[in-house]
PAPA-923753 format. One record per residue (C-alpha): residue number from 1; residue in one letter; chain; x, y, z. Coordinates in nm, 3 decimals. Layout:
N
> NUM A A X Y Z
...
END
This chain:
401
> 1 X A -15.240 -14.681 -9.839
> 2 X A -14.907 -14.869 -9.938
> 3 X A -14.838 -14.944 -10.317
> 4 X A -14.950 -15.250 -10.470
> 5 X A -14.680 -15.545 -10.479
> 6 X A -14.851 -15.662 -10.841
> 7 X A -15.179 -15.505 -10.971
> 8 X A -15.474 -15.768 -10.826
> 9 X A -15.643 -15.851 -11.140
> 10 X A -15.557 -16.013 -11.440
> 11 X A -15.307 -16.254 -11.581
> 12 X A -14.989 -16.085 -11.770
> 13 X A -14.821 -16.255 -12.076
> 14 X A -14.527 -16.305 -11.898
> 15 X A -14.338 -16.490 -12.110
> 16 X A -14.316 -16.227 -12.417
> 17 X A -14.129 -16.030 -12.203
> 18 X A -13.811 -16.231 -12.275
> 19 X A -13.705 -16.106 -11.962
> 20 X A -13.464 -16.415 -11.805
> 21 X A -13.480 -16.548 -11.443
> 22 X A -13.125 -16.530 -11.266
> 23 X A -13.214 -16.823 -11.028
> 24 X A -13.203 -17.177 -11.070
> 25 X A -13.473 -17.389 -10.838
> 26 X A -13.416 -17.730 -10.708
> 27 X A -13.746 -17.947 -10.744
> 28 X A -13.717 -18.066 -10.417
> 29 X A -13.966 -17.909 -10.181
> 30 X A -13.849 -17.774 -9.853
> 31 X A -14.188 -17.693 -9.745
> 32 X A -14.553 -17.689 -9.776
> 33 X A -14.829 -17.388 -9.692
> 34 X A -15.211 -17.317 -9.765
> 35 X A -15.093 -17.159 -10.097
> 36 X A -14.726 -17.179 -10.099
> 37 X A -14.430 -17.409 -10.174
> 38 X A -14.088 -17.320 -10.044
> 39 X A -13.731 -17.426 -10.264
> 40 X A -13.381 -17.398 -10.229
> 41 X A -13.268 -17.190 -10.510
> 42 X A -12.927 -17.073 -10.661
> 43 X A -12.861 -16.723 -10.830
> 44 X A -12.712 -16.779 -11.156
> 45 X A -12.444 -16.483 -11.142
> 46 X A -12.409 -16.487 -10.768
> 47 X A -12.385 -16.869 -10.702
> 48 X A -12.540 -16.803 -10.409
> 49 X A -12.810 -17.019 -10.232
> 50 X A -13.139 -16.912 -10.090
> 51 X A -13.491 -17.004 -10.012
> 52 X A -13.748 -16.945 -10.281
> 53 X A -14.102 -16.914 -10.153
> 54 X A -14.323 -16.970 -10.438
> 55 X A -14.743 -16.905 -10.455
> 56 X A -14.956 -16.992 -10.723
> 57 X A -15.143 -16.692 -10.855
> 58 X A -15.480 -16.882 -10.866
> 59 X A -15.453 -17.024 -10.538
> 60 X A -15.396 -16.647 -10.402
> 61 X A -15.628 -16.447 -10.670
> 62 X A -15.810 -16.180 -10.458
> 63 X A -15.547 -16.200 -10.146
> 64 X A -15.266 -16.047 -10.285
> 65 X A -15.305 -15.743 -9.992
> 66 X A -15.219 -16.061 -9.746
> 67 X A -14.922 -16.088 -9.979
> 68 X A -14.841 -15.710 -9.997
> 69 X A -14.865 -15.717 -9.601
> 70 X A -14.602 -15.946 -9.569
> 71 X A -14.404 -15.831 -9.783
> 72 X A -14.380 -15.447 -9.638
> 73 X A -14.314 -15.652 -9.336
> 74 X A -14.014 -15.794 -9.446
> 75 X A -13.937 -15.466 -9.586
> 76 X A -13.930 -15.336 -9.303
> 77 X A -13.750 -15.567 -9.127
> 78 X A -13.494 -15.693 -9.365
> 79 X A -13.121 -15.698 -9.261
> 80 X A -13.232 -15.480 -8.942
> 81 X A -13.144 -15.752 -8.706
> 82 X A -12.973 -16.050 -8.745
> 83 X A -13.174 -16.293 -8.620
> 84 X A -13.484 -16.222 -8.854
> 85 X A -13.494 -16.380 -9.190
> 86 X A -13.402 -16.121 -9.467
> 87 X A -13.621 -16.075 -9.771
> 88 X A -13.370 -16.090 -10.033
> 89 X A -13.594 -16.074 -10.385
> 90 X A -13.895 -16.109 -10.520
> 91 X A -14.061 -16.205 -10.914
> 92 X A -14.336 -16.304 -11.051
> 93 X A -14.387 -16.573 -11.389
> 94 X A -14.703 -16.628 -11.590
> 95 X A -14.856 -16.817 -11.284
> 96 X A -14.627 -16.813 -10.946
> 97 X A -14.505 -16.505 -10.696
> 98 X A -14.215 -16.565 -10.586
> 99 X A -14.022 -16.422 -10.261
> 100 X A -13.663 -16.520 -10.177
> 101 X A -13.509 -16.498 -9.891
> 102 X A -13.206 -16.597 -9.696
> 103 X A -13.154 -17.010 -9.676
> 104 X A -13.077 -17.123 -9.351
> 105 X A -13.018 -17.510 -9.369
> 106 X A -13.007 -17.626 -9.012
> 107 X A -13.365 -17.715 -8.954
> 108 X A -13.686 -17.609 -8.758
> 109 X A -13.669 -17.601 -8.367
> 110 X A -13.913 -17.844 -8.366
> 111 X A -13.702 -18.056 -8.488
> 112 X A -13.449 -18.059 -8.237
> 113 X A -13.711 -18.004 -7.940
> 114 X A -13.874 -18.348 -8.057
> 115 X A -13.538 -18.610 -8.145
> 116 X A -13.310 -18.714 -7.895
> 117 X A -13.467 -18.663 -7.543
> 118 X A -13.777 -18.559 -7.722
> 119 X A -13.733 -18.160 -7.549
> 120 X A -13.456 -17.934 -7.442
> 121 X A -13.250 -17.891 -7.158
> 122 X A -13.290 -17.556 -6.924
> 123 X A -12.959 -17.449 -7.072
> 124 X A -13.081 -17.504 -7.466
> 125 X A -13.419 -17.308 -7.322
> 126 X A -13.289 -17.026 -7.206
> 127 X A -13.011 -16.966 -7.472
> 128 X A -13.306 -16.984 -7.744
> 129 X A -13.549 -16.755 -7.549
> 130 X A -13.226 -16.482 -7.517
> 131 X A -13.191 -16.545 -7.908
> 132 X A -13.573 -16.512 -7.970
> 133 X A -13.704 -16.256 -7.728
> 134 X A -13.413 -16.003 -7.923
> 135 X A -13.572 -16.074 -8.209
> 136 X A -13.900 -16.032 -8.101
> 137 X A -13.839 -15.704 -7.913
> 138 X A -13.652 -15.528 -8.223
> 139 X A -14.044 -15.619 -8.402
> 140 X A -14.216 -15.479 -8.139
> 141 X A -14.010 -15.132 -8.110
> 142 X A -14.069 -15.116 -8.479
> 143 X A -14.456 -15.174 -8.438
> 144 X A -14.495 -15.489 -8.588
> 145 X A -14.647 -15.801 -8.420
> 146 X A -14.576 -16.145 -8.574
> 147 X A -14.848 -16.352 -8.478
> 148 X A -14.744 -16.693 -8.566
> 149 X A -14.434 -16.764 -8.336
> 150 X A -14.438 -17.136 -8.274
> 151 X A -14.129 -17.415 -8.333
> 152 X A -14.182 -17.440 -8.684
> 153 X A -14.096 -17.080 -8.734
> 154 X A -13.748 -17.058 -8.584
> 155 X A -13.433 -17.210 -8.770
> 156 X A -13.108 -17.254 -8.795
> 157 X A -12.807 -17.121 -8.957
> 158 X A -12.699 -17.502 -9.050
> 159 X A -12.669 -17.801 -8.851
> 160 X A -12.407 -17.760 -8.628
> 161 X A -12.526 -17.414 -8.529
> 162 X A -12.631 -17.289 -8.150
> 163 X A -12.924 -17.114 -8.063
> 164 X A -12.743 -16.774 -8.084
> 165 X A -12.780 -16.742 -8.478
> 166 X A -13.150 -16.867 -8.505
> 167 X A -13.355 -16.688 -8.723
> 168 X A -13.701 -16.597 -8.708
> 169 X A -13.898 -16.655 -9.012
> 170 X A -14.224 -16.650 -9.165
> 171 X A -14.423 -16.303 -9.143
> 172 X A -14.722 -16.429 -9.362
> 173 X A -14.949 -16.304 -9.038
> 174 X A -14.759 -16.024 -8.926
> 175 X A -14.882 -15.707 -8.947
> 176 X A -14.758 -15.317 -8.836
> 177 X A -14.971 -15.185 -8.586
> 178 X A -14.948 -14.832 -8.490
> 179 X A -15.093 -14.546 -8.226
> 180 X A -15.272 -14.806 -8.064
> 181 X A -15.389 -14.978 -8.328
> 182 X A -15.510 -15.346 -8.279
> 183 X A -15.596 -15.649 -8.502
> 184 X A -15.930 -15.835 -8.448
> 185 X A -15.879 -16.174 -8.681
> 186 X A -15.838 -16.503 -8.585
> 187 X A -15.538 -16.609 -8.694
> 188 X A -15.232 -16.815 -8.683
> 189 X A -15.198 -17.219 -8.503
> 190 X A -15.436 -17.267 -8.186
> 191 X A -15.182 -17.399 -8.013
> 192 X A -15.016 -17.102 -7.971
> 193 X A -15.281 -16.845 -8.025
> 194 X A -15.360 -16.613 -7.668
> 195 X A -15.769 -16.559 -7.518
> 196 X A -15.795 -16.233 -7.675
> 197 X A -15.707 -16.363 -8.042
> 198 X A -15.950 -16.611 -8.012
> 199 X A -16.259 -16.388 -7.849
> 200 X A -16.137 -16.099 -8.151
> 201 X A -16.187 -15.844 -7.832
> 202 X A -15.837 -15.692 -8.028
> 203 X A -15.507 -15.791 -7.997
> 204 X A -15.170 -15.691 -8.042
> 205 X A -14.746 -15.748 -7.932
> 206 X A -14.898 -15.927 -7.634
> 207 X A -15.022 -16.213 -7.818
> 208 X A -14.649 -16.279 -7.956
> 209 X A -14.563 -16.298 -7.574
> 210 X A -14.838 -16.591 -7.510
> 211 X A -14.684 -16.785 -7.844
> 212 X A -14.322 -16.724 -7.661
> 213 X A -14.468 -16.880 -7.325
> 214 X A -14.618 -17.202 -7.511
> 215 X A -14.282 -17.229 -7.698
> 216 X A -14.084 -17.204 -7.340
> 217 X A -14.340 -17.492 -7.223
> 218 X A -14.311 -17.722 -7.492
> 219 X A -13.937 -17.682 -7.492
> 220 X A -13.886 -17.775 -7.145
> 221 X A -14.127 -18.052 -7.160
> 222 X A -14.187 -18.164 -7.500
> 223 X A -14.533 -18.120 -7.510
> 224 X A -14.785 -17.859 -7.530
> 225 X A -14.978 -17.655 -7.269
> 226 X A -15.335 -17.630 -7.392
> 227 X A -15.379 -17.909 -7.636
> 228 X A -15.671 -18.143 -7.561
> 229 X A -15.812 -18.423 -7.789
> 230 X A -16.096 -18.184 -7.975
> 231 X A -16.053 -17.784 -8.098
> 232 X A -16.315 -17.678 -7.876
> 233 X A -16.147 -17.867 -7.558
> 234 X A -15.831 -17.649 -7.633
> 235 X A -15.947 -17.327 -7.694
> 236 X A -16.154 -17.393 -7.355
> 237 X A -15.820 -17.401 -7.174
> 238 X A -15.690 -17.128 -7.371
> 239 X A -15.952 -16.927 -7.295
> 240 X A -15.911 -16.974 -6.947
> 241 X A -15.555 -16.992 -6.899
> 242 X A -15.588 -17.341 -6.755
> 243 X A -15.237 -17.528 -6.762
> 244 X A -15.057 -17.721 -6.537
> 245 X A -14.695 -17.817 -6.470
> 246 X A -14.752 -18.218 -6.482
> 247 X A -14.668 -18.443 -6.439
> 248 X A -14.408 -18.425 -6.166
> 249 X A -14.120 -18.580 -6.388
> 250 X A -14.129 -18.403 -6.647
> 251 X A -14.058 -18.097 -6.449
> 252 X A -13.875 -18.201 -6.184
> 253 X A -13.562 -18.031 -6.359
> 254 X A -13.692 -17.677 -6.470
> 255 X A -13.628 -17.412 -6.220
> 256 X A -13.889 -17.192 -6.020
> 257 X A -13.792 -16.947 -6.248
> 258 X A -13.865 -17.071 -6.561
> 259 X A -14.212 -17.151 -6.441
> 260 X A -14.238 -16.825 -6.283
> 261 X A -14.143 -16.681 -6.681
> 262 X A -14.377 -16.923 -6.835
> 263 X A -14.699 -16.804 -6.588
> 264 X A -14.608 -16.426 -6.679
> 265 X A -14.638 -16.486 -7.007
> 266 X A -14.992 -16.648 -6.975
> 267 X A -15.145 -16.365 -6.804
> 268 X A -15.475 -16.374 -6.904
> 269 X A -15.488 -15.983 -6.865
> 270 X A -15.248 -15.820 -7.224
> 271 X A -15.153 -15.571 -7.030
> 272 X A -15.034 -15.760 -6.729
> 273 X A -14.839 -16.013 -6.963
> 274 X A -14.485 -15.960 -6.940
> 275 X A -14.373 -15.741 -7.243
> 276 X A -14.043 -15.919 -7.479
> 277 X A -13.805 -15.610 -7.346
> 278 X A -13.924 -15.723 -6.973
> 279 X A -13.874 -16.050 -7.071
> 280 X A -13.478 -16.003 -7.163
> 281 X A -13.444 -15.935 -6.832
> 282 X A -13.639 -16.188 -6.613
> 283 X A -13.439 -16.411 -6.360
> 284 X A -13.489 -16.687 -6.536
> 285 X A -13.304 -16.577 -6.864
> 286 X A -13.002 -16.421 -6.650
> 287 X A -12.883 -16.704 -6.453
> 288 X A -12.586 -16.821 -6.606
> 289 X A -12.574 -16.551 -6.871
> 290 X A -12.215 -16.441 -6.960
> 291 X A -12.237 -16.036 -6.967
> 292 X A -12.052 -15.907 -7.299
> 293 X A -11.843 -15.599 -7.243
> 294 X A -12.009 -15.272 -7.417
> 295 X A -11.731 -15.259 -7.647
> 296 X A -11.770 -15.642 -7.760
> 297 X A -12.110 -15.603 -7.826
> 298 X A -12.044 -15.336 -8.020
> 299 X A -11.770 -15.498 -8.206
> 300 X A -11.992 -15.819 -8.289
> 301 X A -12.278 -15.593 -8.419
> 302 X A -12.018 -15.359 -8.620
> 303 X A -11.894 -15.689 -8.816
> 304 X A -12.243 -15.822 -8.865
> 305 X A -12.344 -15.489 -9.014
> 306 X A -12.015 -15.498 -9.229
> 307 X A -12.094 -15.854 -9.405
> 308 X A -12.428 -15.729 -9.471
> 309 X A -12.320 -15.464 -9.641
> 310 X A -12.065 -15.669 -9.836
> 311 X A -12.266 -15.913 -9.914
> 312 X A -12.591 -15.653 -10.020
> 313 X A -12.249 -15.463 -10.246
> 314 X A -12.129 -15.796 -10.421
> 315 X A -12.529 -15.842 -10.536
> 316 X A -12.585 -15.523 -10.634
> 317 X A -12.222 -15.512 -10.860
> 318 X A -12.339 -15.893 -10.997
> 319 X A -12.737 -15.816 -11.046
> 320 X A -12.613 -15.507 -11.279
> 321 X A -12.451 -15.721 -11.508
> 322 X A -12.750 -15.971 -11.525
> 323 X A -12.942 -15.670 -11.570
> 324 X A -12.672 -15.550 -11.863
> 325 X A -12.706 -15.906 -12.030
> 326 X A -13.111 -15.892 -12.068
> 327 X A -13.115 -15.568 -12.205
> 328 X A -12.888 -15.670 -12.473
> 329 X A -13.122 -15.853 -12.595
> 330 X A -13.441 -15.721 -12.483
> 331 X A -13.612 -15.508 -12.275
> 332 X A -13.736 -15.630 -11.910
> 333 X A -14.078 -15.535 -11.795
> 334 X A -14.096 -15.420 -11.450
> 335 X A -14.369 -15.375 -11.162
> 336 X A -14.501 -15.037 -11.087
> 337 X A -14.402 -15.044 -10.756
> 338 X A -14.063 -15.200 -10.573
> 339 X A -14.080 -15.342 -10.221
> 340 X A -13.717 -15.330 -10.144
> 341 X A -13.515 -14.954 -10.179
> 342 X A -13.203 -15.134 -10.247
> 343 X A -13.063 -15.204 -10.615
> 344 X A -13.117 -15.584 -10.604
> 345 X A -13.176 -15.833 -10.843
> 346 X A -13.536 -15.883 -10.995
> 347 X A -13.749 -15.622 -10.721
> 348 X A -14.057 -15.769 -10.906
> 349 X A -13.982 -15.824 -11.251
> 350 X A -14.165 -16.032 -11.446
> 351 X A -13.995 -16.317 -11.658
> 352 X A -13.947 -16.662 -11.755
> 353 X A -13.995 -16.944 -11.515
> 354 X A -13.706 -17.007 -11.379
> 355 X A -13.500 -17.349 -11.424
> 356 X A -13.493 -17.653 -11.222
> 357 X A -13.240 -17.892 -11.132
> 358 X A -13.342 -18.234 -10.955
> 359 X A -13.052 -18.131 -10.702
> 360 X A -12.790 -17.900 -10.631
> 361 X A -12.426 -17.987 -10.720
> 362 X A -12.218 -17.739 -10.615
> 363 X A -12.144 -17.619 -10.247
> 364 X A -12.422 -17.410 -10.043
> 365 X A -12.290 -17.105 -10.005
> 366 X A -12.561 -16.857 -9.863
> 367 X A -12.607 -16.528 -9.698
> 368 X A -12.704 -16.666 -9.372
> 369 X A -12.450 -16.882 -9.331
> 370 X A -12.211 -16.623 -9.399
> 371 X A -12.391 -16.401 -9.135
> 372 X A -12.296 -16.722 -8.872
> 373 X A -11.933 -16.732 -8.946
> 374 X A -11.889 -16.386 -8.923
> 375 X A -11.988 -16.402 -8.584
> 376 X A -11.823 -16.727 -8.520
> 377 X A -11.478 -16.522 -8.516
> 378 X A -11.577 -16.278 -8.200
> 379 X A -11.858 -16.552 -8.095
> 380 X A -11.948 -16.878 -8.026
> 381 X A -12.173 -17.006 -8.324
> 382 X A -12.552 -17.042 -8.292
> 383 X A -12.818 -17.198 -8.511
> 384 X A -13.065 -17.112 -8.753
> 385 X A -13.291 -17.300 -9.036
> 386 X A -13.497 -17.296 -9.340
> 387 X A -13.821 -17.096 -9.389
> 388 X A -14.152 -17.193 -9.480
> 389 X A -14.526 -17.153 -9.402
> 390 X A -14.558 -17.520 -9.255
> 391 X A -14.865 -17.535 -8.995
> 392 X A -14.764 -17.669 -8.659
> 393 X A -14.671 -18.029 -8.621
> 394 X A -14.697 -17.980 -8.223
> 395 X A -14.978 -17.773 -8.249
> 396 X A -15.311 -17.740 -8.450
> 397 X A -15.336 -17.594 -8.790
> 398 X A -15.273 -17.248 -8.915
> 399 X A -15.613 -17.056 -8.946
> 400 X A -15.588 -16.871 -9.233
> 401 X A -15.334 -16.659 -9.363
END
């Protein structure tokens, strides 16, 4: 049984603890969940920028193992590759928890999938699946299934950024699943959600690899696979694994292969579906793929694991002075239990509310986009965006979480 994140019950005098918060929150919103708002947010000492997902204690009194969960995800997870969204820190006030992680400011997918030509070319496709289906593969070697892959959930560095530095974000369904082990919920958007998550026969890294094959459809076409005009009309052709490649136009320009990818991943059959490390290598996703050298790969992974480590060194060195200044005049109170191992910032203390500025006026300068340039120098950039628990836009809404 894992330790608790924050005990369940009961609402702690917080503010006698005269423990400062070393973040600063802007009061615009970058997102809305069931119980969650997400922020941009500044560290005080640091100056640097990241994404502040707050949760109102009432809203999640009684679920706060759903919040635990995710958060040992993102333990887990966190700086292991670098194209999943790092859990940086985490507090709690008199009445929000709070979880930051890494800002990316580029925007959803879905957002570029539905401006412009309203989807993406087979060139866009193909370098986001590479991007994704890494991602996705490190999760499932490490046991954990995300179950909520869908547009909304993959960002990008910043704006100008290619699909190579997306980040996948959002593990507020994810859960580790090991010898076997399968999950028998409901849960996470209908649009994306495979047969056996919806007839709770048990389900498990599989189910990520139906979500990747809706993705692949909607951004080749623009819209999605199974979505009718009632929820009972769509999980009919979920169910059944009844899609079609129509109409003509709209497909007219997407190779046999990628069709060929897209029908492998809807195999109604788990453990026929095409796994994510089978996926890396599927004909679709190696035409036209440029073939690093061993010894660039390794070079590009050796300097992303060297700014991490930089930028997890400079943190540490400025969190133990913030630390240094509250205990001059006072004495923090801290959780039982930490979720993160490194020395870093809060780890679950509680303290003030933190302030709030109506906007930002100094430069964003954030992990993540740090992470992009330091590939930009033995790479060509790629993308990435902001997290938050939005339900699907393309899709229907998130089940529960």
């Amino acid at each position: 049984m894992p330790p608790e994140v924050w005990p369940p019950t009961g609402i702690h005098d917080i503010e006698e603890s005269n423990t400062s918060c070393p973040y600063v929150l802007s009061k615009a919103v970058l997102g809305t969940g069931s119980y969650s708002h997400v922020y941009e947010c500044k560290n005080k000492f640091t100056g640097i920028h990241y994404a502040a997902k707050r949760y109102n204690k009432k809203l999640v009194y009684g679920m706060e193992s759903s919040l635990q969960s995710e958060f040992q995800v993102l333990k887990a997870v966190s700086n292991g590759h670098r194209n999943i969204l790092s859990m940086v820190d985490y507090f709690e006030t008199n009445d929000y928890f709070y979880l930051v992680t890494d800002l990316a400011a580029g925007g959803e997918l879905f957002s570029r999938i539905t401006t412009g030509k309203g989807r993406l070319s087979v060139s866009e496709t193909r370098a986001v699946l590479l991007t994704l289906l890494s991602a996705l593969a490190h999760l499932h070697e490490n046991k954990i299934v995300h179950r909520d892959i869908k547009a909304e959930n993959i960002l990008f560095a910043s704006r100008s950024s290619k699909p190579s530095s997306l980040l996948l974000a959002d593990f507020g369904h994810a859960l580790t699943l090991k010898d076997g082990k399968m999950a028998y919920d409901c849960s996470g958007t209908l649009s994306y959600i495979a047969p056996e998550v919806l007839s709770r026969t048990g389900h498990s890294f599989p189910a990520d690899m139906w979500a990747v094959g809706v993705l692949t459809y909607f951004m080749l076409s623009g819209y999605m696979p199974f979505d009718c005009d009632s929820d009972e009309e769509t999980k009919e052709l979920i169910s059944k694994g009844d899609f079609v490649f129509e109409p003509a136009e709209y497909w007219s320009h997407v190779p046999e292969t990628a069709k060929d990818f897209i029908g492998r991943c809807f195999a109604l059959d788990p453990v026929k579906r095409i796994t994510a490390a089978q996926a890396l290598k599927h004909p679709f996703l190696l035409e036209s793929r440029p073939k690093p050298s061993p010894s660039f790969q390794k070079l590009q992974d050796a300097v992303w694991k060297l700014h991490k480590q930089q930028s997890q060194k400079s943190s540490t060195n400025l969190s133990a002075l913030h630390r240094r200044f509250n205990s001059s005049s006072s004495t923090s109170v801290s959780s039982n239990h930490s979720i993160m191992e490194t020395d870093h910032t809060l780890l679950g203390e509680r303290c003030y509310s933190p302030d709030k500025v109506s906007a930002f006026t100094t430069p964003v300068t954030s992990t993540t986009t740090s992470r992009e340039h330091s590939q930009i120098s033995i790479h060509s950039p790629t993308a990435l965006s902001l997290s938050s628990s939005v339900s699907g836009r393309t899709g229907k809404a998130n089940f529960v979480i």
